[in-house]
Every structure is written in C-alpha cells, then in structure tokens.
N, C-alpha and C positions, 0 to 999 in steps of 0.2 A: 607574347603569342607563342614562342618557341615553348617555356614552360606548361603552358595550357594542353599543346596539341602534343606532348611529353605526355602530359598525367593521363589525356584522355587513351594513348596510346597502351602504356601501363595497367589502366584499367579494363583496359579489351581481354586482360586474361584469365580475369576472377568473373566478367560476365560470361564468355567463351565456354570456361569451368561448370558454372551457372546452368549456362543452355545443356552443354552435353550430357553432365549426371540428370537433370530432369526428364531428358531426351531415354537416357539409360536404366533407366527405375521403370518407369512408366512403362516401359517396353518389357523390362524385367520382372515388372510383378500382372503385368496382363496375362491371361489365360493361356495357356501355352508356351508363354516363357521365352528365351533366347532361344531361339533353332527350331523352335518348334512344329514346321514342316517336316524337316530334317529327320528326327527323332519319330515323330507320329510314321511314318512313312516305313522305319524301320521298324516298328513296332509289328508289323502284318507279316515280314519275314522270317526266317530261320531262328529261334532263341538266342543259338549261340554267335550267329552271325549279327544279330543284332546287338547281343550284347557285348561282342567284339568294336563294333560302330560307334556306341557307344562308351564306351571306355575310351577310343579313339578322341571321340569329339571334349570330353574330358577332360583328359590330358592337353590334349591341344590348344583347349579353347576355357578350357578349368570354369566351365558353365555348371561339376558341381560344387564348389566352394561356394562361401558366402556371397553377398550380393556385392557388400562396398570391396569385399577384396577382389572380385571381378572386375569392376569399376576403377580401382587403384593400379593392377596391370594393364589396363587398357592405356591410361594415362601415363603409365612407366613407360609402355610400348610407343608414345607418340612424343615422350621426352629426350631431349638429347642427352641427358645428363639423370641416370637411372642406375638399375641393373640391368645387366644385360641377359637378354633373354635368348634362348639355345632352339634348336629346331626340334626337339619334344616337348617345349614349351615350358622347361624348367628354368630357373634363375640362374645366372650365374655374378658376376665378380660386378662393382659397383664402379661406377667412371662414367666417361665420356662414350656414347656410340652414335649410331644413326637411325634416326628419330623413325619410323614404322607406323603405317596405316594396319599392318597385317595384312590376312589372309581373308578371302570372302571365304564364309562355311559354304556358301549356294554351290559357288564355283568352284573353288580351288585354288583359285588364284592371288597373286599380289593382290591389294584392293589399290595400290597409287596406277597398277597399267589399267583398271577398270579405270579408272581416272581419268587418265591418259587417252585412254580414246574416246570415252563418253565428254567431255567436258568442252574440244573442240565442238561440237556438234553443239553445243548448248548453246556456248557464246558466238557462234556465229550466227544462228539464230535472232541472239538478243542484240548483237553487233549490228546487226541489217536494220533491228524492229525498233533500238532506240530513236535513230536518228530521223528514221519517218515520224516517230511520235510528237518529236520536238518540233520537225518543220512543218505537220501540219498541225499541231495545236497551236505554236505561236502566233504563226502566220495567221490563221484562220481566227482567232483569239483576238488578233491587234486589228482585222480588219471589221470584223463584228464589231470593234469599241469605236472603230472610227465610226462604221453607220448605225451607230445603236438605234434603236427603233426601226430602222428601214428593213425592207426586203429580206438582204442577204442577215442582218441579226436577225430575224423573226425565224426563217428557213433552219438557218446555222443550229439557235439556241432549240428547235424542234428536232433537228437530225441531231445533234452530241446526243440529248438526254433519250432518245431511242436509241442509240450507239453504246450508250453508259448500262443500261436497264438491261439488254441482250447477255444471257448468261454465252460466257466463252464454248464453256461440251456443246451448247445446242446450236451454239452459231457454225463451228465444226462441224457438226453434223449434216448441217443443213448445207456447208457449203459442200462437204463431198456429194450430197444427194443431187445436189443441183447441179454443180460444175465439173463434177468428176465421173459423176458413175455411166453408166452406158447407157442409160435407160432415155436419158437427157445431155445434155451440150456434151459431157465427156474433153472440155477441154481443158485439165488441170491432170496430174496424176494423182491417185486415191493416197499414198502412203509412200515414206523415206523420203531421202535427200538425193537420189540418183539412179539411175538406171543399172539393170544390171550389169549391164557391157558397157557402164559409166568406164572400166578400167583401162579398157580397149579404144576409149575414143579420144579425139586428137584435140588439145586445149580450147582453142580459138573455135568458132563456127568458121567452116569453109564451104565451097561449093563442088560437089561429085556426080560427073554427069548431069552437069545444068538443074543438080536438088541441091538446095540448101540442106546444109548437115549443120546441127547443133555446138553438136561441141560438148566435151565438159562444162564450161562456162555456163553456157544460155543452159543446158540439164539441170543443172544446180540453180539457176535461177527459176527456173522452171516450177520447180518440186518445190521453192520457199515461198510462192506467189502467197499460195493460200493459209499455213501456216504463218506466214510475215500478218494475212492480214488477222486472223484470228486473234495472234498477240497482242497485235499496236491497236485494234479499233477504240477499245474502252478507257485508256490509256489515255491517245490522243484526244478521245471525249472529255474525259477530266479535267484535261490540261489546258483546252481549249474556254471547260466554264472558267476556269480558275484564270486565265491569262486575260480574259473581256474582263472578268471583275478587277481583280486589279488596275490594268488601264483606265478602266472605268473613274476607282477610287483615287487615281495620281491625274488624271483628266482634269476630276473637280477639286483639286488641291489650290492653294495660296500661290505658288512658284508656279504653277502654271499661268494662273490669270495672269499674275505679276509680267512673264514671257511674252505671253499674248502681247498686253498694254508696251510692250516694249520694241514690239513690230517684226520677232523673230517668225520665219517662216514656220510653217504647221508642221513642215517634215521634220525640222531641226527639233522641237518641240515632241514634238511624239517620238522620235528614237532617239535623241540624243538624253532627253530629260524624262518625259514619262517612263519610256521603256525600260531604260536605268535603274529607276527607281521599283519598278515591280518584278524586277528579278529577285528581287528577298523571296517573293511567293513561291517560284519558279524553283529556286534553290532550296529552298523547304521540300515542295516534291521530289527534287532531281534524288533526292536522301532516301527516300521511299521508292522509286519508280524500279530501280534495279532488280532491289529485293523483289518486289512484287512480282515483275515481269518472269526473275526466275520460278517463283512461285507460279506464275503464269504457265510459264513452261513444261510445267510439269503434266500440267491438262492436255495442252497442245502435243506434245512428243508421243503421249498416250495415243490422243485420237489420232494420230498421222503416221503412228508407227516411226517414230524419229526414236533411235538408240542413244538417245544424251542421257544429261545426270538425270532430269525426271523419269524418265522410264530406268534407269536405275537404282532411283532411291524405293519408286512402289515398288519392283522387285524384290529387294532387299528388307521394307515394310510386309511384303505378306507374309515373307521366308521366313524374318525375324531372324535374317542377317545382321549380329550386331556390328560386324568389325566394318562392315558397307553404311547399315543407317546412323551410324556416330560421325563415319566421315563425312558425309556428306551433311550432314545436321553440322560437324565442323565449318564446312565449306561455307553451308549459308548462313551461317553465323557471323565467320569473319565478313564474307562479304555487307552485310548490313552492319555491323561495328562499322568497316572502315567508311562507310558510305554517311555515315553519320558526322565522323572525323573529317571529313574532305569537307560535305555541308559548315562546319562549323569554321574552315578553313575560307571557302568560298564568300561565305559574309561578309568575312571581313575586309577578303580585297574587293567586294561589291559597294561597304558602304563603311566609308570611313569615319563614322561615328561609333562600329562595335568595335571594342577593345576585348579582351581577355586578359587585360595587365589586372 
C-alpha cells in the first residue's frame, strides 16, 4: 500500500508538468498572446512611452524570447533547486533558493499574496458547501431506497433530476432576481461575503437598545445563504441518484437476503452492511466533487461578486496574466491529483478486499 500511494505520489509531477505546459502554450499561441491586454493598451499611448513599457515587460517577464524558453523559466521560477533569478529578471548562480509563484503583470504584485487572500474566500465557501452536499444527498439517497417506489422516492427522484438539469449562472441569477433585489422579497444581499462596516462590527450577535444586531458571524452567514445554495444544489442532486442506486443494488444482493433470513434488525442491515458496502460509489465521487465544486466556484464568485480564486483566475484569463493563470491552473491541478490519491487511499480502508500489493 505504502509503495502504491509512493508511485502515485511521484507521478503527480510529470502530470502537474503535463497540465501547466498545455495550460501555457494554449495561452501562448492564442491571439494576443501573454499580456496581451497589457501590451494592446499601451499600444494607443506615447511611442516612446510605450516602447519603454514594453521593453519593461520584456525584461521582466522575457514574453520576448522563445516559447519553451519562457516556459522553462517559469518552471525554474517555481523550483526549489534552479538558478536563481534577480529582480531585473536576469539569471544568476545555480543552487538551492526559494521556490516563487512571481509577479501578476495585471497587478504588480507577489502572485502567493494574491493567493493568500483570494484562496480563504474559496475554501470557505467549499468548506460550508461540502458537508451540506453529503448530508443531504446521503440522507435523502438512503431514505429514497428505503421507500423506493412510495411517495417521498417518486417526489425525491422528480425534484434531484430538476435540481441536476438547472444550469448554476441562471439559478444565480434567478435567485438574486427573486431573493435579493428590491424590486421583490430583498431578503438576501445581492454580492461579497460581508458588509461594509463588517470591520467595525462585534463577533457574536448581541442585542443594542432592545434590536437584535448581527454580528460578524450571522453577516457572514448571511451573504453565504445563497451562494452556499447555488454551489451544493447539483451536487447534492447527483449524489443523491447515485447513493438510492447503490443502496438499491446492495439491498438486492446475496448477504443481504442471507441477513434478513438470519432475523438481524433492518437498521443494522441498512447501516451497518448495505451502507458500507456503497460507499465504493460514494468514494468514487468524493475524488471528483472537490475539483468540480472548485470549478463550480468559479461561476459562483462571478455572479455574487465573491473575490476568491474564481474571480482571480477569469481576471488573470482575460488579461493573459501568465504568472496568475499557471498558478492557479497549479492549484487545481494538485488539488484533483491529490483527491485522486486520497480516493484510492479510502478504498482500501473501505473494503478489504482491494489490495495495491
């Protein structure tokens, strides 16, 4: 097992390698090129000021040299073990240094503090939106299999697959129209994660002059309602067909009848042995749901005005900021590698028949 999840580990960096050059070409031989806001923009200016700017971003960013050799300093730049590179963006002496996202062209800035602040915002997001996904797909999933054919599966399996079908932009949309905007209920806020006097206001909800006051807390929860639910609804639609099927298919198995004729109670039977048993499904998706959701996010942060990595990586995609969309094309890359690894991790303490010896 130890050697297995070694190789797979190992192999995370020639896929990683994989993603980012495909990530960096494509970008690089698309119309416009690397910077190409940047550049186009200075193009309507002074000649010489522009061509000063240019030269600038040059040097800096050496967007004009060849393609793989921009590509191989990128890579040097995110190596711990390189040349090292100088703040005009020349090479120096070859060793050990510390490893660099660079500079955004958009902004100016580090691209790890762009990181650094965009990336909270993401994962708390996804932190809130997982664990709703799972307790009501499961739940909703195991109790559909218990009444298959009745009632609540007929409803259930009607409301997932119009839940699953609802594209994300437009369910967005629809809920700011409906629940946020003035025109109608107005009881959500339209955009971000907090008020502006979020800064000024005291953790906890208390009470000032017999009014209930918010809080930071209930703000924040506030501003995630809809957002939370825009992410998780499709999600837990999915999870929900996939968790009745399964049940379903371990329901009419051999060890179960066997269970039955053996006079174990139905609870013990449906969670201790069904339910068991269909977490292979479960753990299948759990490998996929991450990545997706981040992917999700991306839509979501847009429509809601949420400053996370999604609304930094389209940034960074219109600007054809490379030293921004590699990182974050980094980002999601490891994240789905290692979600992969953990999946193949998870099986085996689920079901002790896979090996990896």
């Amino acid at each position: 097992m130890l050697n297995y999840v070694i190789r797979r580990i190992l192999l995370m960096f020639p896929t990683l390698l994989g993603i980012t050059a495909l990530v960096f070409f494509v970008m690089a031989y698309s119309p416009g090129g690397i910077g190409g806001q940047a550049l186009e923009a200075d193009a309507g200016s002074d000649s010489a000021v522009a061509a000063k700017i240019r030269e600038y971003y040059e040097k800096r960013y050496g967007i004009h040299k060849p393609k793989i050799v921009q590509f191989g300093r990128w890579l040097n730049q995110i190596s711990p073990l390189g040349l090292e590179i100088k703040d005009d963006g020349s090479l120096g002496h070859f060793g050990f240094k510390a490893p660099s996202l660079g500079d955004s062209m958009e902004q100016n800035r580090p691209v790890m503090h762009l990181i650094r602040e965009r990336l909270p915002l993401t994962l708390l997001l996804n932190l809130v939106s997982i664990p709703i996904v799972y307790i009501l797909g499961v739940a909703t999933g195991i109790q559909a299999a218990k009444k298959r054919g009745g009632m609540f599966d007929t409803v259930s399996n009607a409301t997932q697959l119009a839940m699953w079908s609802v594209p994300t932009i437009w369910a967005g949309v629809m809920l700011i129209g409906l629940l946020a905007s003035r025109q109608y209920l107005k009881l959500f806020p339209t955009s971000g994660l907090y008020e502006v006097e979020a800064a000024h206001m005291a953790f906890l909800p208390h009470m000032v002059n017999h009014v209930l006051v918010r809080g930071y807390l209930l703000d924040v929860i506030w501003h995630l309602i809809l957002p939370v639910i825009c992410l998780s609804y499709g999600s837990s639609a999915f999870l929900t067909k996939l968790t009745r099927g399964s049940m379903l298919e371990n329901l009419g198995a051999d060890y179960t009848r066997t269970a039955r004729a053996k006079g174990l109670p139905e609870n013990v039977i449906l969670y201790r042995h069904v339910l068991r048993n269909s977490t292979l499904a479960l753990i299948t998706v759990a490998a996929g749901i991450l990545p997706s959701m981040l992917g999700g996010s991306i839509v979501v942060e847009w429509i809601f005005g949420i400053p996370g990595m999604g609304q930094l990586g389209v940034h960074a995609v219109q600007f054809r900021d490379r030293e921004v969309v590699l990182a974050v094309t980094l980002i999601g890359g490891f994240v789905s590698l290692a979600s992969q690894v953990l999946r193949d991790i998870l099986y085996a303490l689920a079901d002790p028949r896979v090996s990896y010896e």
